[in-house]
N, C-alpha and C positions, 0 to 999 in steps of 0.2 A: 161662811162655811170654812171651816180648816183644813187646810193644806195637805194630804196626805204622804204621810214618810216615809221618804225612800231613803233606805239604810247606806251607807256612803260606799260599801266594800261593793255594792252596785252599780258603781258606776259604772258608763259606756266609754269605749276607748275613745281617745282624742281622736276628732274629727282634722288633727293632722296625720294622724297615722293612715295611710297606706294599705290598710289591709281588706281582704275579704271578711266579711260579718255574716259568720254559719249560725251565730248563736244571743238569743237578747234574752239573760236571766235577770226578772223583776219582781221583787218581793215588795209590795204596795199595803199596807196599813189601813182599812177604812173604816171607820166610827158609823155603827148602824145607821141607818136615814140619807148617809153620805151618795150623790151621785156624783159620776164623773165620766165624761170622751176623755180617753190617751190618742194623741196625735203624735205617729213617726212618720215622718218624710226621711227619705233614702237619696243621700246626695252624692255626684260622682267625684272624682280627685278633684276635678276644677272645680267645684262646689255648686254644677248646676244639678237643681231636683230630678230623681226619677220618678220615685214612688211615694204615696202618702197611705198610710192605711189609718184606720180610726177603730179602736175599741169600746165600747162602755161600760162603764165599770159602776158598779153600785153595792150596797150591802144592806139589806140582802141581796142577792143577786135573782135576776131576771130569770125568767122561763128560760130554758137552755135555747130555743129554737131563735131566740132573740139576742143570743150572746156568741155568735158565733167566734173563734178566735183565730185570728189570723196566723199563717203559715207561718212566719217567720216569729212569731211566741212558740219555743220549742219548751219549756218549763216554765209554771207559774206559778205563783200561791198568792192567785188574788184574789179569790173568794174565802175569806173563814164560814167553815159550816155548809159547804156546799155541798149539793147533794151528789152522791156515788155517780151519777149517771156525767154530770158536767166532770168531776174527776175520771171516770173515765175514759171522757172525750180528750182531755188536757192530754193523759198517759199520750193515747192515741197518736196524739199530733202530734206528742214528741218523740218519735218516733223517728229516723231517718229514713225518711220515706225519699227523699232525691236522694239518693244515694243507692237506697233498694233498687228505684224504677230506672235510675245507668242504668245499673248491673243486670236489668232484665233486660233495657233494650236493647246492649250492647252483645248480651247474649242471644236474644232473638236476631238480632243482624249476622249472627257468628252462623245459623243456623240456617239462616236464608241462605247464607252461601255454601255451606258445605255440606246439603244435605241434595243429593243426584249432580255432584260435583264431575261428575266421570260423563255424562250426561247433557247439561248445557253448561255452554253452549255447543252446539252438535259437532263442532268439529275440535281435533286436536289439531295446533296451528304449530310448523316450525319454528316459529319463533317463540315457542313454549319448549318444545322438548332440544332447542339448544341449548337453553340454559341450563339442564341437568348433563348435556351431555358434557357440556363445556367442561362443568363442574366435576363430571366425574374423568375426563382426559386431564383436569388439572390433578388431582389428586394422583395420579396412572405417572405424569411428568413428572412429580416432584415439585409439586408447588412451584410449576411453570407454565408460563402458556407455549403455542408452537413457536414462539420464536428463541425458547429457552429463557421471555424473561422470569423470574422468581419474584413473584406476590405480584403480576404486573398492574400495572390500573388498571389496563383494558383489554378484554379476549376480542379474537377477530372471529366476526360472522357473516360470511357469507362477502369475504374480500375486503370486508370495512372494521374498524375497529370502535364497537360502537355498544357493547355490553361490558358490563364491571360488576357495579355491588350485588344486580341481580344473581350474579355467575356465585358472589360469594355465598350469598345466602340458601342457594339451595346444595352447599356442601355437605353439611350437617345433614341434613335428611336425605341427603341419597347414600353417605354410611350406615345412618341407622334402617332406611327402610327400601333401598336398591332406586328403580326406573318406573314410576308410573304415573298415569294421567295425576290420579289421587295426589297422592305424594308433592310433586310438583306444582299443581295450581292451588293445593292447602296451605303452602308454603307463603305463598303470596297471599292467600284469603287470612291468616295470621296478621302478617304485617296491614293490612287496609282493618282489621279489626283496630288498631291503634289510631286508625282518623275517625272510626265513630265513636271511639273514646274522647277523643280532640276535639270532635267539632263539641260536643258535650261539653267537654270543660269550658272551651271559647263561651259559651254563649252563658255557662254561670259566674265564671269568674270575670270574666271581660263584660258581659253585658246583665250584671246582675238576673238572670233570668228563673224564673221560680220554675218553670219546667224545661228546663235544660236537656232531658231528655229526646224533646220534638226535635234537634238537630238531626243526634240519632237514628231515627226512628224515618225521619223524612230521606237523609243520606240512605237507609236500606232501601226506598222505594224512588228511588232516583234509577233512572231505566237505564243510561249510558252505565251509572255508575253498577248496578244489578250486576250490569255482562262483563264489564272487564275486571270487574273484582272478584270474580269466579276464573278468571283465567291468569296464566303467569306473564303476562304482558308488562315488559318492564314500567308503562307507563302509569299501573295499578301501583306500584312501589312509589313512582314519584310525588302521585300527588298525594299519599298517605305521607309519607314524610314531611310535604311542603304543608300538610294541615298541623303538623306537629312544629313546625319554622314558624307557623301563625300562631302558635298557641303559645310558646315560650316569650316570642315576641311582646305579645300580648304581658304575659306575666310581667318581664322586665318593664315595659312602659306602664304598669300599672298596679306593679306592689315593687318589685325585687331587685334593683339593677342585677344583681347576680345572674340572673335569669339570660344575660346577655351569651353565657358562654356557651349555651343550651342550644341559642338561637345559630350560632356559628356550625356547631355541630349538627344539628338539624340540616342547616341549609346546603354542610357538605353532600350529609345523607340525600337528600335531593338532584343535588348538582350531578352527584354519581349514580345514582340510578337509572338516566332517561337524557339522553342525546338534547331534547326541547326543553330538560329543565336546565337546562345550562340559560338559556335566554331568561327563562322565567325567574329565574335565580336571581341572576345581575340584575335586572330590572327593579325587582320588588328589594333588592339591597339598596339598590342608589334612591329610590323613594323615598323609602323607610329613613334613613340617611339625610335625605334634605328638610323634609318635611317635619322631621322632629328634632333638627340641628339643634334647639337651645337644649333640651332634656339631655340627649349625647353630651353637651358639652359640661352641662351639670355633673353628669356622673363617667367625666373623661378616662378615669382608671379603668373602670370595669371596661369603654369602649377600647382601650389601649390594651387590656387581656385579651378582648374578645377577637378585637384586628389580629394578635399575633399566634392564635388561636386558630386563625381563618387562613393565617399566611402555612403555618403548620401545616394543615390538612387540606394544602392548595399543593403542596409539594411533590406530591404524587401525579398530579397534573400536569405540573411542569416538567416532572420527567420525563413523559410521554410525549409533551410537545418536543424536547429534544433531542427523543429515540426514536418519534416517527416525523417531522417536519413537516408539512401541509397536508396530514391527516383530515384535520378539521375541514382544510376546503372540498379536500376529495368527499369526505361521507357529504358535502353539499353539491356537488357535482353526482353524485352518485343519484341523490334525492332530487337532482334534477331544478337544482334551488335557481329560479329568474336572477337572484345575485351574481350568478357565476356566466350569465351569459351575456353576449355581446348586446346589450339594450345600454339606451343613453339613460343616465342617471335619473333625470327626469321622472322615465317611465318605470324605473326598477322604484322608487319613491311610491308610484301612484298606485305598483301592483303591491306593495308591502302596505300602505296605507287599506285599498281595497280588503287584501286579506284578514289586515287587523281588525277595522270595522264588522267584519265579516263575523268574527269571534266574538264582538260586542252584540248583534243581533240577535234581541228575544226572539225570532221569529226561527234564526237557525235553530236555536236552542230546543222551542217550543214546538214548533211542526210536527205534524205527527209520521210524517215521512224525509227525515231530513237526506239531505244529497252526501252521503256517503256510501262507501261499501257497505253490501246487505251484511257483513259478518261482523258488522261495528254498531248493528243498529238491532233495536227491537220491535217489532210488525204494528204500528199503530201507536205505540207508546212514545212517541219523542225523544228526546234526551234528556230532558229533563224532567220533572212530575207534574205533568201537565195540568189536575185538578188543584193544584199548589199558584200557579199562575198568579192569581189575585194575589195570592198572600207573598207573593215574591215581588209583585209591582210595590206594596204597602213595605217590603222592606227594604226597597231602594228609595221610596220616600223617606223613610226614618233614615236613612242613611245621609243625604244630601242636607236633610234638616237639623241633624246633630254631626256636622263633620267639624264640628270646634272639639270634639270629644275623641280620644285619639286612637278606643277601639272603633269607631266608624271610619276614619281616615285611615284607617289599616285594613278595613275589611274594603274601602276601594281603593287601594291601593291594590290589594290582591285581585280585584276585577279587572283594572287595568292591566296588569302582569299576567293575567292567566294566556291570549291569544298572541302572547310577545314572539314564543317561540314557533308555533306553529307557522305564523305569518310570514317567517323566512322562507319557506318552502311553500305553504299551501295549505288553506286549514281544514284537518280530518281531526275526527272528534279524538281520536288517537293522543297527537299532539296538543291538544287543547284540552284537554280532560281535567287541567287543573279549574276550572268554571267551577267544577261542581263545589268542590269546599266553599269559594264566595256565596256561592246560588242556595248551597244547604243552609248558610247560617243566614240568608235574605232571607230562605223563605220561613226560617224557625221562626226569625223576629216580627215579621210579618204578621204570622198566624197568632202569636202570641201576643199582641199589642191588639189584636182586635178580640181576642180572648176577654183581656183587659176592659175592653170599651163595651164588651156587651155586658158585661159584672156590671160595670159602673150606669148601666143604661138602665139595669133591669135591679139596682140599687132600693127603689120602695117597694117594689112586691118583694123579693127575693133579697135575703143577707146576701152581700157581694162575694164572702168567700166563698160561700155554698154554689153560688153561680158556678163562680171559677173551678174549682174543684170539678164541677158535674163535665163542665167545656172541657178539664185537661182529662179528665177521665173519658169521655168522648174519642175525645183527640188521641190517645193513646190506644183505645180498642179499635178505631178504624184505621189507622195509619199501621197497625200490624196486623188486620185481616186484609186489607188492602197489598201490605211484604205479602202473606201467605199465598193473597190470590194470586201475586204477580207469582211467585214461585210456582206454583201449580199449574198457571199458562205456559212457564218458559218448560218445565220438564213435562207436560202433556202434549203442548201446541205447537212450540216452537221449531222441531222438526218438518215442520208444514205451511211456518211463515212462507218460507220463497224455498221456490221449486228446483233453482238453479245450484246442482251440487259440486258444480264442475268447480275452473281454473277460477274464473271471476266469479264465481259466485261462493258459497260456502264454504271450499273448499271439503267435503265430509270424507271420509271413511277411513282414517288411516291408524283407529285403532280395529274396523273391522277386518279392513282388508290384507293385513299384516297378522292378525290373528285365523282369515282361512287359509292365508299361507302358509302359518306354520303346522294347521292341524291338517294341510294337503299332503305336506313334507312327510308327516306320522306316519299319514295312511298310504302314501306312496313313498317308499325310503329313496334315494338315488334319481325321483325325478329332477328333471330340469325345468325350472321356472321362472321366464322373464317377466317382468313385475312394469307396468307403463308409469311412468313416473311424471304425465302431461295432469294429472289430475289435481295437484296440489303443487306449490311452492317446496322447496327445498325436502321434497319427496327422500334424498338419500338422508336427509336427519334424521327424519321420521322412521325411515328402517333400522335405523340404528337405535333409536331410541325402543323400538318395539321388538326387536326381534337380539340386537347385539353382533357384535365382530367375533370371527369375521359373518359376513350375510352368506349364508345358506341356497342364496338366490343372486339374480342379477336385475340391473334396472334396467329401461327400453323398450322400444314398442316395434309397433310393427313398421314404421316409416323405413327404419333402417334394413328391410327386407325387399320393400317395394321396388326400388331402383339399382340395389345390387343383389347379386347370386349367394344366396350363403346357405349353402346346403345343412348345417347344423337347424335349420326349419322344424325340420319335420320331426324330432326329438325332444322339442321343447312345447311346455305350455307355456302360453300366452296371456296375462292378466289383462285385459284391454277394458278401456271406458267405451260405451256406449256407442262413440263417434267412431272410435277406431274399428269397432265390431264393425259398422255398416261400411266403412272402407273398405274391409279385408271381402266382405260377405259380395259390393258388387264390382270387386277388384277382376278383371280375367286373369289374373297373374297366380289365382288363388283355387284350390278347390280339395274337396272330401274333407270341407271344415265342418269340426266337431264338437259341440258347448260340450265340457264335462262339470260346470257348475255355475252358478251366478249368484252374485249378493244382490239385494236388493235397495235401493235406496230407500229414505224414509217414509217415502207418500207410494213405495209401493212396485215403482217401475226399478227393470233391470238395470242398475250402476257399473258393475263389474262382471266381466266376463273371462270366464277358466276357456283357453280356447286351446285346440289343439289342427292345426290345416295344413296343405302341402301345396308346391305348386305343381302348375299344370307344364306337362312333360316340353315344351320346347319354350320356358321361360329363357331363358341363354339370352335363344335369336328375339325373342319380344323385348329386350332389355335392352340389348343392342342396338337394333332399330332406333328405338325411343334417344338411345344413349345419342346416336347419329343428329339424330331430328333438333333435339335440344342443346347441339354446339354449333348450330345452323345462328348464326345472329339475325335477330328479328329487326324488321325495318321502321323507321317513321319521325317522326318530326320532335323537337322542342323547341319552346320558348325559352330563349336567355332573358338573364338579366337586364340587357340593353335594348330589348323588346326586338329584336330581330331574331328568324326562325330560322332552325338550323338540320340539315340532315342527320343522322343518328341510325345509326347500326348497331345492336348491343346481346347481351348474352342473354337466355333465357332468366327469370324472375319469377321466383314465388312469391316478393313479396315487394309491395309498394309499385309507384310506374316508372318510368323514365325520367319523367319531368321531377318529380323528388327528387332528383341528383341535381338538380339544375334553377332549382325556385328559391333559392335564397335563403330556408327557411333550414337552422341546426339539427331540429327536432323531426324530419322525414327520412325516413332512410327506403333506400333499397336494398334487396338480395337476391343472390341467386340461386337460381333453384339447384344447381348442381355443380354449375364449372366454375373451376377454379383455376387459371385467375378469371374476373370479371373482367370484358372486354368490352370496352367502347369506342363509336370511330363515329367522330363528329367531320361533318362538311360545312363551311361558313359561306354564306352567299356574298360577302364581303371579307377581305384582309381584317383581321383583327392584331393589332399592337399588343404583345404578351412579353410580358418579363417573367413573370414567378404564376407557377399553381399551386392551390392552396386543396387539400386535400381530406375530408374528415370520413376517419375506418375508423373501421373494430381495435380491440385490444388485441389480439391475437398478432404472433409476428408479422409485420405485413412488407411487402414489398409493392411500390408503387412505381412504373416506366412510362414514361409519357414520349411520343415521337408525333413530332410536328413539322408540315413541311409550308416553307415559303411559296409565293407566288411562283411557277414555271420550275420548280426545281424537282427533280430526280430521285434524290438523296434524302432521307430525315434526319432533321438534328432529335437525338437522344439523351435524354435526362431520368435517370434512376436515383432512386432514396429504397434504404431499406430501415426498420424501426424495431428494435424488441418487444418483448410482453409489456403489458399493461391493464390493471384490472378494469378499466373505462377506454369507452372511444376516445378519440385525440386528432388534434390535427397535424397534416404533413405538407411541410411547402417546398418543392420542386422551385428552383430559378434555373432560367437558362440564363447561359453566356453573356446576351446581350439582348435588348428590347429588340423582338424580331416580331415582321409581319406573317402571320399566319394564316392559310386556308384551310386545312386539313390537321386534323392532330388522330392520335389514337392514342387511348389509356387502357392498360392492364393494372387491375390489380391485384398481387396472388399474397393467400394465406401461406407464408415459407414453409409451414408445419406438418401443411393438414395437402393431403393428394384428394383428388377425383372419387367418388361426390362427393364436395364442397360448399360450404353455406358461407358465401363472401358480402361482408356488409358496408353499404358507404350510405353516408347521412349529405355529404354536397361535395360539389366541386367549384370551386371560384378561380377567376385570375385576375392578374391587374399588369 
């Protein structure tokens, strides 16, 4: 049988070239009677097999049902005389159908997120609406933050300076459209649409994939990923960016060195968005780095642009480490990071190991109730797509079994890198959220390789294309009524997940509750309205955000009335949560209290309360009294450090016991309930040998006086330290004169700032 001719101007690119293959045009020649299988095997850069497809070819040709043509035949003319029916199958499939079905899924993800965007998640967070505020005080300065710097890297939030690109990015849309929930978390649902463009490309140009869309598609129904890509949380920014670090990467190692300069600017984009991508960043650079040394050094130029490239857009970093000096330690001090405390090395190893593993565990990932805060989680849904599982186990198999292939050594490399940063502090899905980019493109390949296997299984009844086709078409209409339902739960149900609206929990109301304050304002002009600011985090943002400078209203609750006299009571409404309602209601300090409204929370019960109450006529002397009773020091014992018990006389305490001042441990504090200074008077049943006190307070100016007397003596020796502001507690070391024997000591400690009632706070006291 002869040979059938293929015309030369057909030929296929050298199988040294480097490139993606969108397109195989074959004009084949057949002499009637002629049969023939065409066999393409699809081989990767290193020249191992991926795919084989077989066609058959004959002339005349076969019953259509029997000739099916595979996906990647986008034009043919291999039939002469074929009937209209198989030509217009051919038209059909040449058609850019991966290209169409992106663009719908990427639009259907665009849709799950911003449609009841104002909506869920139920609460608006301060750490969403500072970022417009930010944004728009910078533009208000002159393209400065508060400290006067011009274009600085970093705006300060909340004492730390730990927001940048986010602040940049929602510049432009608070010119064109002002202050709103909308506005602000669309901003971000923008930018995270560019990783489900990413994970998409990843999986067809990096891992040849014929429906490249299921990254897509699975990324919209990823439940951590659902809520925080609906919100302006810087950390929604980082890890769209770090999917787009992956993606260039990708290109450069496997078509374009050029690709390298994409990947540096990417990875800036990353590094500046999110405090935890700073770890995630270095890490997944120095891998990347060793692990594909020979390739770098092959195409040394382009790594020598892209270094100086990276040094460039490192320089605004450096400025900041020069303008603020141990910034970086403080926001880990701040975050409370086991790094920064007194633990031997050892065990700071064994808790950053712990946490890291921690972020490795299907089991965190998976559970349907993981142990984070309820406003980071979705009610029964996991964190990741839990019905997906299988198909994410089978894409850590393919992973492990093609890591000679250097899109899978990239894609675990980015598994390894994802919990690097969280695990310095403590892993919340928050700071680990980079998972989901590796997790999406596991579970894409996953799903998709056993797509493959069931074509190939079910290969003699069923043409294999016909299979696959029906599986990705499957797989495309359940994985987006599966988005739709997830949507439909989170804006129907979700206000009903968890019941807890307060501090720890949801935090909700504060585009409600700022909106009946301003239509109270309307309808009452000149009232006065104190607004409790105990229900949410950084409550004054949130006013500012919703209502604007100056506020109309004032922040504070009722505490501030209970133990002092402030006859401005009885003129003001009171916005009060729930807790504080039932204070005032069985307070005797209180009475002819009057709801003039209440909002409701979601599931129904009263959240906020419009109050208006007065006190009862001889408040003064009840105040008083109390005032007396409570600078009475209360009596009773501690255990020291040296296991010996000691007498103890001390100021009243609202918060924590005595023995927290004295157990060894950084992280217990006490306070008091009113006086200020806090007063202590230990008795030792034994001489103790003292040289130096070691002291850890508040940031607030503090002044600390220790007087200690020897055996038989009269007199106290005295030793005073006084310390400025500072935005964190700290420690204060007191030495006396000379290593002296002591029985008795007493410690004061006063807020220099703040007078009578006072909230004075110490975390320990030690001496040696």
């Amino acid at each position: 049988m002869a040979e059938p001719k293929v015309p030369a101007e057909s030929s296929l690119p050298s199988p040294r070239r480097r490139s993606i293959l969108r397109q195989v045009n074959l004009r084949l020649t057949l002499q009637p009677g002629e049969h023939y299988h065409l066999n393409v095997t699809t081989l990767t850069p290193e020249g191992e097999p991926l795919e084989t497809h077989t066609l058959a070819l004959s002339n005349p040709p076969q019953a259509a049902e029997q000739l099916p043509l595979p996906s990647w035949v986008t034009e043919a003319e291999l039939w002469p005389n074929t009937t209209p029916w198989l030509r217009l199958t051919a038209r059909l499939r040449a058609l850019p159908w991966m290209g169409l079905l992106m663009a719908v899924a990427v639009a259907f993800y665009a849709f799950t997120r911003l449609v009841g965007l104002d909506r869920f998640p139920v609460y608006f967070f301060s750490d969403e609406a500072v970022q417009t505020l930010l944004a728009a005080d910078f533009l208000r300065d002159g393209l400065r933050n508060y400290d006067g710097e011009f274009l600085p890297t970093y705006f300060e939030n909340g004492g730390q300076y730990n927001l940048s690109l986010s602040v940049y990015l929602q510049v432009l849309p608070y010119l064109l459209f002002g202050r709103s929930v909308i506005v602000t978390r669309a901003t971000s649902v923008l930018i995270t649409c560019l990783a489900a463009l990413w994970v998409a490309l990843i999986m067809r140009r990096a891992f040849g994939s014929q429906f490249p869309w299921l990254a897509t598609l699975i990324l919209t129904v990823t439940p951590t990923w659902f809520l925080h890509s609906r919100t302006a949380f810087e950390t929604a920014l980082a890890t769209s960016f770090y999917a787009g670090f992956l993606y260039y990467y990708l290109r450069y190692r496997i078509e374009q060195p050029r690709y390298l300069r994409h990947v540096a600017l990417l990875a800036a984009l990353t590094f500046y968005s999110y405090s935890a991508a700073q770890m995630v960043v270095a890490v997944s650079v120095l891998l990347l780095a060793v692990v594909d040394v020979r390739y770098h050094w092959q195409h040394r130029r382009e790594v020598g642009e892209a270094l100086a490239l990276g040094i460039l857009l490192l320089l605004p970093y450096l400025r900041f480490q020069l303008t603020y000096p141990g910034e970086t330690f403080r926001h880990l001090e701040i975050l409370r990071s086991y790094w920064l405390q007194p633990l031997p090395l050892g065990e700071k190893l064994r808790l950053w190991g712990q946490e890291y593993l921690r972020g490795l565990n299907l089991l965190y990932w998976f559970r349907p109730d993981p142990p984070d805060l309820i406003r980071h989680v979705m009610k029964n849904y996991g964190h990741l797509w839990r019905p997906g599982l299988l198909f994410t186990l089978v894409g850590i198999v393919l992973m492990f079994r093609r890591l000679r292939q250097s899109a899978y050594r990239t894609l675990l490399i980015a598994v390894l890198a994802a919990p690097s940063g969280a695990a310095l502090v403590g892993l919340g899905v928050t700071r680990a959220l980079f998972m989901v980019i590796p997790a999406t493109l596991l579970t894409a390949l996953g799903l998709e390789w056993i797509m493959h296997r069931v074509a190939r299984g079910l290969a003699n009844w069923i043409p294999s294309a016909m299979t696959l086709n029906a599986l990705a078409g499957f797989a495309f209409a359940g994985l987006s009524l599966y988005g739709a339902a997830m949507l439909r739960d989170a804006l129907l149900n979700a206000p009903l997940w968890y019941r807890n609206y307060g501090l720890n929990g949801m935090q909700y109301g504060a585009q409600q509750v700022f909106a009946a304050v301003q239509d109270y304002l309307q309808d009452h002009p000149g009232a006065k309205i104190l607004v409790s600011p105990t229900w949410a985090n950084g409550t004054d943002a949130l006013a500012r955000f919703f209502v604007g400078d100056p506020l109309p209203f004032e922040l504070g609750n009722i505490d501030g009335f209970v133990n002092e006299y402030r006859p401005e009571l009885e003129s003001l409404i009171l916005v009060m949560t729930p807790e504080e309602f039932e204070r005032a209601r069985n307070s005797p300090k209180f009475t002819d209290i009057r709801v003039e409204q209440t909002l409701p929370y979601p599931d129904g019960r009263p959240g906020f309360y419009f109050v208006r109450l007065c006190y009862v006529e001889n408040i003064e002397a009840i105040l008083e009294a109390e005032r007396q009773q409570r600078r009475t020091l209360v009596q009773g014992q501690v255990n020291l450090p040296d296991g010996s018990l000691a007498e103890v006389a001390y100021s009243y305490l609202d918060m924590g016991e005595i023995q927290h001042a004295f157990d060894g441990d950084p992280t217990t504090l006490i306070r008091t309930y009113e006086a200020n200074p806090l007063r202590i008077q230990l008795g030792f049943p034994a001489p103790k040998i003292i040289h130096a006190l070691t002291f850890r307070v508040g940031g607030v100016p503090t002044r600390v006086t220790v007087q200690v007397w020897a055996p038989g003596a009269t007199e106290a020796m005295v030793v005073s330290q006084e310390v400025g502001e500072t935005p964190l507690p700290r420690e204060m070391t007191l030495t006396l004169p000379a290593p002296s024997e002591v029985v008795r000591m007493e410690i004061e400690i006063l807020n220099v700032r703040d007078s009578e009632p006072a909230h004075v706070h110490l975390w320990e006291v030690r001496w040696k």
